[in-house]
C-alpha positions in Angstrom: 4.7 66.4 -41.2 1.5 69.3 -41.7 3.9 71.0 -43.5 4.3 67.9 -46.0 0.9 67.2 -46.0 0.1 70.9 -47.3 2.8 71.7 -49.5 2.2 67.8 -51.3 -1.6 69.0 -51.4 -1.3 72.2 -52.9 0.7 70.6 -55.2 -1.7 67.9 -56.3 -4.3 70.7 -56.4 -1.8 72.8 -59.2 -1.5 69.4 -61.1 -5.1 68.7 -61.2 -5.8 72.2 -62.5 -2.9 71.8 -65.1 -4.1 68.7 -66.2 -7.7 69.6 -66.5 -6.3 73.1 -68.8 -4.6 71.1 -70.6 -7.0 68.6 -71.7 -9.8 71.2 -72.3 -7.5 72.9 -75.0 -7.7 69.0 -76.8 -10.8 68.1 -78.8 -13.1 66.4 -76.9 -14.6 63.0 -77.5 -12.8 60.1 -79.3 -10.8 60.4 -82.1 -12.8 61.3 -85.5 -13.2 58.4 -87.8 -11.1 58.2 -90.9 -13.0 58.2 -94.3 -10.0 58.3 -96.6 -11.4 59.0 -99.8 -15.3 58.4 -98.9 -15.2 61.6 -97.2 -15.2 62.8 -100.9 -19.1 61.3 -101.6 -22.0 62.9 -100.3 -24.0 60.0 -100.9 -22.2 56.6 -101.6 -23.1 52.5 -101.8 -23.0 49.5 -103.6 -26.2 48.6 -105.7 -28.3 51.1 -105.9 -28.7 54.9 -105.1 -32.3 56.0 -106.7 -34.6 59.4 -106.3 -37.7 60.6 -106.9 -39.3 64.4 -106.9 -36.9 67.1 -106.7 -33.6 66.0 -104.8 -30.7 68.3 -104.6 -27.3 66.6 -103.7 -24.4 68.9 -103.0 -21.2 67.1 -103.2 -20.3 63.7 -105.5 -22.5 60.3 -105.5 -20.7 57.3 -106.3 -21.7 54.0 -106.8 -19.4 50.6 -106.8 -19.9 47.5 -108.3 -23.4 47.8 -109.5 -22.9 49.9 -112.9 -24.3 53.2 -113.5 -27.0 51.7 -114.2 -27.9 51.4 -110.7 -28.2 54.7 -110.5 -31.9 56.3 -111.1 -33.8 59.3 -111.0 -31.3 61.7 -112.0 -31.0 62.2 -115.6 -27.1 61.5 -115.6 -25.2 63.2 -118.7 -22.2 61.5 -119.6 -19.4 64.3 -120.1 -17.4 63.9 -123.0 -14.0 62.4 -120.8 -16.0 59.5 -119.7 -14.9 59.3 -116.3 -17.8 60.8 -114.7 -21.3 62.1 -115.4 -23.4 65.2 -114.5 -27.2 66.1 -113.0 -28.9 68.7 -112.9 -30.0 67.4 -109.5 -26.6 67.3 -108.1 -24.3 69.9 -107.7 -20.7 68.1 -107.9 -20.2 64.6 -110.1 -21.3 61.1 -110.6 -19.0 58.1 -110.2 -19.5 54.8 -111.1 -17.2 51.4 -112.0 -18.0 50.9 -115.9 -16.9 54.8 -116.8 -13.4 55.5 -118.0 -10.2 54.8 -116.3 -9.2 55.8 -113.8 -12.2 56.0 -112.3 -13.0 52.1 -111.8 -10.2 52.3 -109.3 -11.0 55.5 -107.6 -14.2 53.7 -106.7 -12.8 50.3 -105.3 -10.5 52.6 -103.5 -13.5 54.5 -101.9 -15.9 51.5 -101.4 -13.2 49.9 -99.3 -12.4 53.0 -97.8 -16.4 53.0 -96.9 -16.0 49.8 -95.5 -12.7 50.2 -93.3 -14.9 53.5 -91.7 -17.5 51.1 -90.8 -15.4 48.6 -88.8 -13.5 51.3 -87.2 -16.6 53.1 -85.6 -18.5 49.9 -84.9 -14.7 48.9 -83.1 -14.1 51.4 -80.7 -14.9 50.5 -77.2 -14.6 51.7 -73.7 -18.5 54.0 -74.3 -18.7 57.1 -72.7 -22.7 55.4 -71.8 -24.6 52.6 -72.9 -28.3 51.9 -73.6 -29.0 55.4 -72.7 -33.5 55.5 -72.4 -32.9 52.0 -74.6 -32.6 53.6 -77.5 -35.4 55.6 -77.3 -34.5 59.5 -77.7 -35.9 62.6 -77.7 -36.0 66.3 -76.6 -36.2 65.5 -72.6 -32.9 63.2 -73.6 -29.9 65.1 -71.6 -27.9 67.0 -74.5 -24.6 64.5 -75.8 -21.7 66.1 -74.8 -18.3 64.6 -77.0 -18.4 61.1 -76.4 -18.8 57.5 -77.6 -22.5 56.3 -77.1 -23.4 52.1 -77.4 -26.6 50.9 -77.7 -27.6 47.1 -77.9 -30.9 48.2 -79.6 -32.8 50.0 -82.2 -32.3 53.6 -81.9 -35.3 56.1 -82.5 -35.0 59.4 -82.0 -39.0 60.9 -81.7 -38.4 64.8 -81.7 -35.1 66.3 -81.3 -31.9 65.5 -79.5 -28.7 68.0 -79.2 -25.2 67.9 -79.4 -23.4 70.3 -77.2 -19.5 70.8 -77.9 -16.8 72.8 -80.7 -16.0 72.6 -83.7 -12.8 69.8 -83.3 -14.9 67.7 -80.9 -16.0 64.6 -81.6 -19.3 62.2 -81.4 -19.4 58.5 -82.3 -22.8 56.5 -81.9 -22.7 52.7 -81.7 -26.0 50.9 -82.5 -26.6 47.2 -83.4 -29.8 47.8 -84.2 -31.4 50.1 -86.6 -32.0 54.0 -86.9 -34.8 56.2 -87.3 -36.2 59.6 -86.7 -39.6 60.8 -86.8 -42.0 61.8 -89.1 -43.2 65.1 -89.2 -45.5 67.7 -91.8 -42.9 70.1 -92.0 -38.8 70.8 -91.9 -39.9 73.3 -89.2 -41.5 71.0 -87.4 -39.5 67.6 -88.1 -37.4 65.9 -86.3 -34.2 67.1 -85.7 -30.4 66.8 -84.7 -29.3 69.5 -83.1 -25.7 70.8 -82.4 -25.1 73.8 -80.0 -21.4 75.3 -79.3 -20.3 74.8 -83.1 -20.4 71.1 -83.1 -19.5 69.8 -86.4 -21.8 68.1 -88.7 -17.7 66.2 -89.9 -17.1 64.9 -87.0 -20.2 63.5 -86.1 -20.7 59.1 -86.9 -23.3 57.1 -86.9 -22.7 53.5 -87.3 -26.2 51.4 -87.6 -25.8 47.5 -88.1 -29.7 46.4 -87.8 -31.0 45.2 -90.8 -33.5 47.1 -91.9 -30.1 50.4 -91.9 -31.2 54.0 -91.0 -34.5 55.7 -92.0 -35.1 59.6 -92.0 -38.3 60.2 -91.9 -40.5 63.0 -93.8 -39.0 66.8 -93.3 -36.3 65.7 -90.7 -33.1 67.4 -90.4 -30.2 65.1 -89.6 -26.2 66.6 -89.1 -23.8 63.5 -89.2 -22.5 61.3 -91.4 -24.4 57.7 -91.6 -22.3 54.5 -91.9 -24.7 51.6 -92.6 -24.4 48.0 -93.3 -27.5 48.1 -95.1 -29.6 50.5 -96.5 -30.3 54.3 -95.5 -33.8 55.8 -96.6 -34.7 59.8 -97.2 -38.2 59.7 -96.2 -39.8 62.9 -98.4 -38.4 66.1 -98.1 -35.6 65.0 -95.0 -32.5 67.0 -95.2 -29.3 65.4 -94.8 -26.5 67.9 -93.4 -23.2 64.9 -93.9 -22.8 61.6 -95.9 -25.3 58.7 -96.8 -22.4 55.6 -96.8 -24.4 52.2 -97.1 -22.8 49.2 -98.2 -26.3 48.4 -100.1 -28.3 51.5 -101.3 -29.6 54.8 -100.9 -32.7 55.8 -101.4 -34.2 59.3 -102.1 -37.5 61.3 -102.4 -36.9 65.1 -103.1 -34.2 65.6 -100.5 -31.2 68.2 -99.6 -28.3 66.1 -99.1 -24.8 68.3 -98.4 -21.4 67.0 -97.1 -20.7 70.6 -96.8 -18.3 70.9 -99.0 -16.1 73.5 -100.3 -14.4 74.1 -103.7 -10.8 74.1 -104.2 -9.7 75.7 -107.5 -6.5 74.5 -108.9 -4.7 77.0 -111.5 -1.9 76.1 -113.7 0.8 78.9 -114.8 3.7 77.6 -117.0 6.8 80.1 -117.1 9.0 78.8 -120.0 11.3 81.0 -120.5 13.0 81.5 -123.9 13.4 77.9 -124.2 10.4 75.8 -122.6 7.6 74.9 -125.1 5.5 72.5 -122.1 1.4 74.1 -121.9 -0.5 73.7 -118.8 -1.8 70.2 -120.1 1.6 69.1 -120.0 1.3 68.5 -115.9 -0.6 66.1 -114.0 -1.8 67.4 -110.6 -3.1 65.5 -107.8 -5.4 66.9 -104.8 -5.1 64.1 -102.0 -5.9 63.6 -98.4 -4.3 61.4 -95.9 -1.9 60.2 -99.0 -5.0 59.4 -101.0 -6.2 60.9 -104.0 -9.7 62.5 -103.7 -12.4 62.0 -106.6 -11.3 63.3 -109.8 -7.8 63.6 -108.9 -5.3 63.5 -110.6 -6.1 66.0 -113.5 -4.2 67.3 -116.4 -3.2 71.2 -115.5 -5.4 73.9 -116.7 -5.2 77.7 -116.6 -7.7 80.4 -115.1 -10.1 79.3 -113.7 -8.5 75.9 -113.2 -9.7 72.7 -112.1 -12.5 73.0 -109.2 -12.8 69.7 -106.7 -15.9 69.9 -104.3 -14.5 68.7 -101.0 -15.5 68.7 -97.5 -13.8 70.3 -95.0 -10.6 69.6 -93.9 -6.6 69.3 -94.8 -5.5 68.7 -98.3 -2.4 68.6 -100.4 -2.0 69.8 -103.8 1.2 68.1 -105.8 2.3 67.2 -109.6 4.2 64.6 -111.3 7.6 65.6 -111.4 9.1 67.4 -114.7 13.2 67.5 -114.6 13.2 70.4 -116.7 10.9 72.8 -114.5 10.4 73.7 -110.9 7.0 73.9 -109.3 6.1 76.6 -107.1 2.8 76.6 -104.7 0.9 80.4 -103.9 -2.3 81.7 -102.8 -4.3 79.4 -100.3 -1.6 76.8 -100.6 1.4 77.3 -98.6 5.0 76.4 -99.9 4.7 72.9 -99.5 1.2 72.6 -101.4 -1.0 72.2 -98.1 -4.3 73.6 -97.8 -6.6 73.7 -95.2 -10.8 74.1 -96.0 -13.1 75.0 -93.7 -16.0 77.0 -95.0 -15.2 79.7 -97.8 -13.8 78.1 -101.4 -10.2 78.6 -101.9 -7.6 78.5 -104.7 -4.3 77.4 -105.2 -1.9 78.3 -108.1 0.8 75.9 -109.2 3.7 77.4 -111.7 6.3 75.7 -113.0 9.6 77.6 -114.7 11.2 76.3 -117.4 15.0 75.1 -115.9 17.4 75.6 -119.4 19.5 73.1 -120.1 23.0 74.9 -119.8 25.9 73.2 -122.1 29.2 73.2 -120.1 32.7 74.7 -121.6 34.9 73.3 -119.5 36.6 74.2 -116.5 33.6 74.8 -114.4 32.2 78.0 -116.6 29.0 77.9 -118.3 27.4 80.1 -120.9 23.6 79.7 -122.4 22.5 76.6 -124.3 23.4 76.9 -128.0 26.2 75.9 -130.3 29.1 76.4 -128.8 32.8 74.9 -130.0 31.3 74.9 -133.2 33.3 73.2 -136.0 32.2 74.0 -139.9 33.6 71.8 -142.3 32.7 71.9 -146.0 33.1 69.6 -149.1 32.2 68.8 -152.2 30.1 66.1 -153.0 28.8 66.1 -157.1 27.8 69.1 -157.8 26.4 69.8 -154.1 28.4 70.7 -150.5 28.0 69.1 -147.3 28.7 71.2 -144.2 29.2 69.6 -140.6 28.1 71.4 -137.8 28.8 70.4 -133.6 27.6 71.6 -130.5 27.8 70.7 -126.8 25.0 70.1 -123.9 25.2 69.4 -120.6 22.9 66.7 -120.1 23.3 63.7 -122.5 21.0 64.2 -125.3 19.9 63.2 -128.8 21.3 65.1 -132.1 19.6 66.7 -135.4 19.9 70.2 -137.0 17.2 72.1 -138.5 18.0 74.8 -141.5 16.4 76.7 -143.8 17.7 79.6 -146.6 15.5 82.0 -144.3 15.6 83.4 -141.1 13.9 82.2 -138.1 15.6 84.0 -135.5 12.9 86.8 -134.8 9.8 84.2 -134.4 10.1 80.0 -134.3 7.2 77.9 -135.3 6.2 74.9 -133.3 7.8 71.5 -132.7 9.3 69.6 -134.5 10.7 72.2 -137.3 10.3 75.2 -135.5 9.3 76.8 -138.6 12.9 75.5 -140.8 11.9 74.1 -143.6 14.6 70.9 -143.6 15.9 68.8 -141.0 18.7 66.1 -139.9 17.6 62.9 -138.9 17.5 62.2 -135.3 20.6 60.8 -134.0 19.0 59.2 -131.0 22.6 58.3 -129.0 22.5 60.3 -125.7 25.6 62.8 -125.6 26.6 65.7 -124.3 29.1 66.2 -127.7 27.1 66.9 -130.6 27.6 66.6 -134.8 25.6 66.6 -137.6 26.4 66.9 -141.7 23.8 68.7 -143.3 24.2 67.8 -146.9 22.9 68.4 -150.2 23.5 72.2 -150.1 23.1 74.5 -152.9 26.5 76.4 -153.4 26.6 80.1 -152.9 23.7 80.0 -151.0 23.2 81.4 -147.3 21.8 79.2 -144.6 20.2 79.4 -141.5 21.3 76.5 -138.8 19.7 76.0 -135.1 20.9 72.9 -133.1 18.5 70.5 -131.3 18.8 68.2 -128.8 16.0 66.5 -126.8 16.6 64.7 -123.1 14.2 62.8 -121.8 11.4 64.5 -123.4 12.5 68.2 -123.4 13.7 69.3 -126.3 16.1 72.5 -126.8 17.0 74.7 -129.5 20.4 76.8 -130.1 21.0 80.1 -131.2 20.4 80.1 -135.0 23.5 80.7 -136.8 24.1 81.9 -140.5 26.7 80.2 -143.0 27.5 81.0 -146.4 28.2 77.9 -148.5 30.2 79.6 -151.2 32.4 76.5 -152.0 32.2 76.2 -156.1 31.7 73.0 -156.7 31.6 70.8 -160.5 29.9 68.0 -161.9 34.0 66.6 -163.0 35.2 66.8 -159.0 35.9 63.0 -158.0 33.1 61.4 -155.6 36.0 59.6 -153.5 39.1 60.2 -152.6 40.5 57.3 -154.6 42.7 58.3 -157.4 41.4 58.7 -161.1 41.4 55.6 -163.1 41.4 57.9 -166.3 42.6 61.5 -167.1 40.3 64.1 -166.1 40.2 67.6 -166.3 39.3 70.0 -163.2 38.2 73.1 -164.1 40.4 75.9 -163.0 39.2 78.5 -160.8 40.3 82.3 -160.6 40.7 83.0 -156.9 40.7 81.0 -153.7 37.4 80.4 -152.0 36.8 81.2 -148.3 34.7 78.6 -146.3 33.8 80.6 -143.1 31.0 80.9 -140.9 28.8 84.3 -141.0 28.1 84.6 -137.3 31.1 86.6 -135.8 30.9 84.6 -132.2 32.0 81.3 -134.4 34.9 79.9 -133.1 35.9 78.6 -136.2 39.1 79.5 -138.0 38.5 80.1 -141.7 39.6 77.3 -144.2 41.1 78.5 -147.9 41.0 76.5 -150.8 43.8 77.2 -153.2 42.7 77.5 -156.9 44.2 74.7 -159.4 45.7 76.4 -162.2 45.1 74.1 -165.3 46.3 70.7 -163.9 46.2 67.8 -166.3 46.4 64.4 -165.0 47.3 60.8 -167.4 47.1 57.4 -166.7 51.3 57.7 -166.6 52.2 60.1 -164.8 56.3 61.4 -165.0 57.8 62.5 -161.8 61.2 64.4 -161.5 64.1 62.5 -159.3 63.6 63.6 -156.1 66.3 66.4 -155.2 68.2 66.9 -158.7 67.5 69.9 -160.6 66.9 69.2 -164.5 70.3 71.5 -165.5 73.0 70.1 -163.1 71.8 67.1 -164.5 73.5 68.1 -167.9 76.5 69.2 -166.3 77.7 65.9 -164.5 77.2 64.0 -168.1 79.4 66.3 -169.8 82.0 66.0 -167.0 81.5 62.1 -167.5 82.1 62.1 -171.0 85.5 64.5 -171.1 86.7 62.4 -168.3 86.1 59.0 -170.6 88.1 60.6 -173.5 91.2 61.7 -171.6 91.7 58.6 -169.8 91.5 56.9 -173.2 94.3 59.4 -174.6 96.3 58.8 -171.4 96.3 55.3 -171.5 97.0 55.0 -175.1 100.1 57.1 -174.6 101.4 55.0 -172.1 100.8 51.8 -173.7 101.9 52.0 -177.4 105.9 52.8 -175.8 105.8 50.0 -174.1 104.4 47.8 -177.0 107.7 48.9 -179.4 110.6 47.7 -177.1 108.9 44.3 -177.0 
């Protein structure tokens, strides 16, 4: 039984110690409170956010439903998008409901996102203490380890307080009341909120639900991030180190406000190939967190230096709308799947996309490049021009047209939708994989240049160019239709049989020959031979016919006349 008794506690003791590893490799404290996408204000509210004297905000301000009007003090300079404005006060941008899409949603999204942060903090229950000095706090207050703290009071905080713990713990205060710290003459001698151990100014929340909201006072130094149900004041020259989120107004008076944040670059690279014509502009690119989009995202793709977001720190992923016709890699802070993690120093992310060609199929499971392949070159004569046909083959359904010129464009092609050709088919819009087009109205004797085209579902592909020669002699007396001559009509004779074949010696077209007409004349009544008699035997059996008929006569007559005299 001692035996047990030891061996059961030496065992409880090894669990205990486990258990106690364990949990100190965890983040302390409660679990951090989710801002969605109003982590991605420095300062944010409803009605109003105004300054006087020389604020500097790092980070965006946003303001939702009150217009921009609401917003004073700053000098705001509409940039020439309309979705968001500038100050020379603030470094980062300026939101607000009546600016251009889509930035009316973006803040409804981040308003209610504001207001979800503020139920969950003032939700979370079992405290780590309650009431602690009733609210009132100060240096001799015992150092707040990772916790969640309740008061049923106003909180003032008359000197300093500190917050002992790492960088991935977390602090939640609770107060029903309101919150306020200090006065002083100097930063250096203001109030302050400390944090020792490489406590996090992120993961630090302060909801206040008194009515009168949260007041810094003059040269204070506060590290957390303030949800308020009503207003938050800067007091002169307080620095805010984390967000100012009321659901009325903010108020400033020559203040530092910084969320910390940290840009993220965002560079666009387009490989297209010998094919691809898309430019950077072509992609939209979205920067989100926790599924959500953060300020200013999604923007159209730019190249170096790319688009810069000023975001505080944390995880992020970086993604595009999807383009069937090019793949989208991730390098340089991103990893493969677009993720990014920010902490303290900037970082950049390049997104390249490489053109995919659209490869025609042959048959039997072989490929070769796109181009016009199978091709089929038929010529006519219509008046006095000639009409040539030309096919091709894809291998994604597609639309048809042909571009041509009596020049060469194979070294260098001009931009969409000639290419630099100076004619063009109309666009056969029916989605095939089989391909024709006539090109008509061609001068005889006269070289041209063809390139096949064929757009699906926005990306549009070229073919080799290929020359032709359309050396078909044509004259103003040929018939328009195949329907027979109603008068006689003379076709001019020609001296030698014309070749109709295509110049590019990969054509797989077999040459057609044309055989002269050697001074044919037509009439309205035409004489045919009888079919299978030659002119000359006909002679021969009318002879026969006629020496037959006169020596039957003879014979007959010398049988009869006998017979005649013995009667």
């Amino acid at each position: 039984m001692k035996k047990f008794n030891k061996v059961g506690l030496i065992t409880s003791l090894l669990l205990i110690t486990i258990g106690f590893n364990v949990l100190s490799a965890q983040a302390a404290g409660p679990l951090p409170v989710n801002l969605l996408s109003a982590s991605n204000f420095s300062i944010l509210a409803k009605t109003a956010i105004t300054t006087t004297g020389a604020t500097s905000v790092i980070g965006n301000i946003g303001l939702s439903p009150e217009a921009a009007i609401g917003i004073t003090g700053f000098g705001l300079i509409m940039d020439p998008s309309n979705k968001f404005s500038t100050s020379a006060l603030v470094n980062g941008k300026i939101y607000a409901p009546d600016y251009a899409l889509p930035t009316p949603s973006t803040m409804t999204k981040a308003i209610s996102a504001m207001e979800a942060a503020y139920t969950d903090a003032a939700g979370r229950t079992i405290p780590t203490a309650i009431d602690i000095n009733s609210g009132s706090l100060s240096s001799s207050t015992s150092p707040f380890l990772p916790g969640l703290y309740k008061w049923n009071s106003d909180v003032t905080i008359t000197d300093s307080i500190t917050l002992n713990g790492n960088a991935t713990d977390v602090w939640i205060f609770q107060t029903s009341g309101n919150l306020s710290l200090a006065s002083a003459g100097s930063v250096a001698t203001g109030t302050k909120i400390i944090l020792n151990g490489g406590a996090n100014s992120s993961n630090i929340f302060w909801q206040v639900g008194g009515g009168n909201g949260a007041t810094l006072g003059t040269y204070s130094t506060f590290n957390g991030n303030i949800l308020a149900a009503k207003q938050i004041i800067l007091q002169t020259g307080a620095v805010l180190n984390g967000r100012a989120l009321s659901q009325t107004q903010v108020t400033l008076d020559a203040n530092i406000v910084s969320s910390n944040p940290v840009s993220l670059h965002i560079v666009k690279v387009v490989d297209n190939g010998n094919r691809g014509t898309a430019v950077p502009s072509d992609f939209m690119i979205h920067v989100s967190n926790s599924n959500l989009d953060v300020v200013g995202s999604p923007l159209t793709g730019t190249s170096t230096p790319g688009n810069s977001y000023n975001l505080s720190a944390g995880n992020y992923t970086v993604s595009e709308d999807a383009n069937s016709s090019y793949t989208s890699t991730f390098s340089g802070d991103c990893d493969a799947a677009g993720n990014v993690t920010l902490v303290a120093a900037d970082k950049t992310c390049t997104v390249t996309n490489t053109y995919i060609p659209v490869v025609p199929t042959t048959g039997g499971g072989s490929y070769t490049p796109f181009g016009v392949t199978n091709s089929q070159i038929a010529a006519k004569c219509i008046s006095d021009k000639a009409s040539t046909s030309l096919s091709w083959l894809s291998n994604y359904a597609a639309d048809s047209r042909v571009v041509y010129d009596t020049v060469s464009h194979n070294i260098t092609l001009g931009s969409a939708p000639s290419y630099g050709y100076a004619y063009s088919t109309i666009t056969d819009a029916t989605q095939v994989t089989g391909h024709n087009q006539t090109i008509s109205n061609l001068n005889p004797n006269t070289t041209y240049y063809f390139r096949a085209v064929s757009n699906n579902a926005g990306t549009e592909i070229l073919g080799e160019e290929i020359a032709y020669t359309e050396n078909l002699i044509c004259t103003t007396t040929i018939p328009t239709t195949t329907d027979f001559p109603t008068t006689p009509e003379t076709v001019a004779p020609t001296s030698t049989p014309v070749v109709i074949a295509p110049v590019n010696p990969e054509a797989t077209t077999t040459a057609t020959v044309i055989t002269p007409i050697e001074n044919q004349t037509s009439s309205s009544t035409p004489s045919f031979p009888s079919a299978g008699v030659e002119p000359e035997k006909n002679n021969n059996w009318l002879n026969m016919v006629k020496y037959l008929g006169i020596f039957g006569f003879a014979l007959a007559a010398v049988v009869l006349i006998p017979k005649r005299a013995k009667i």
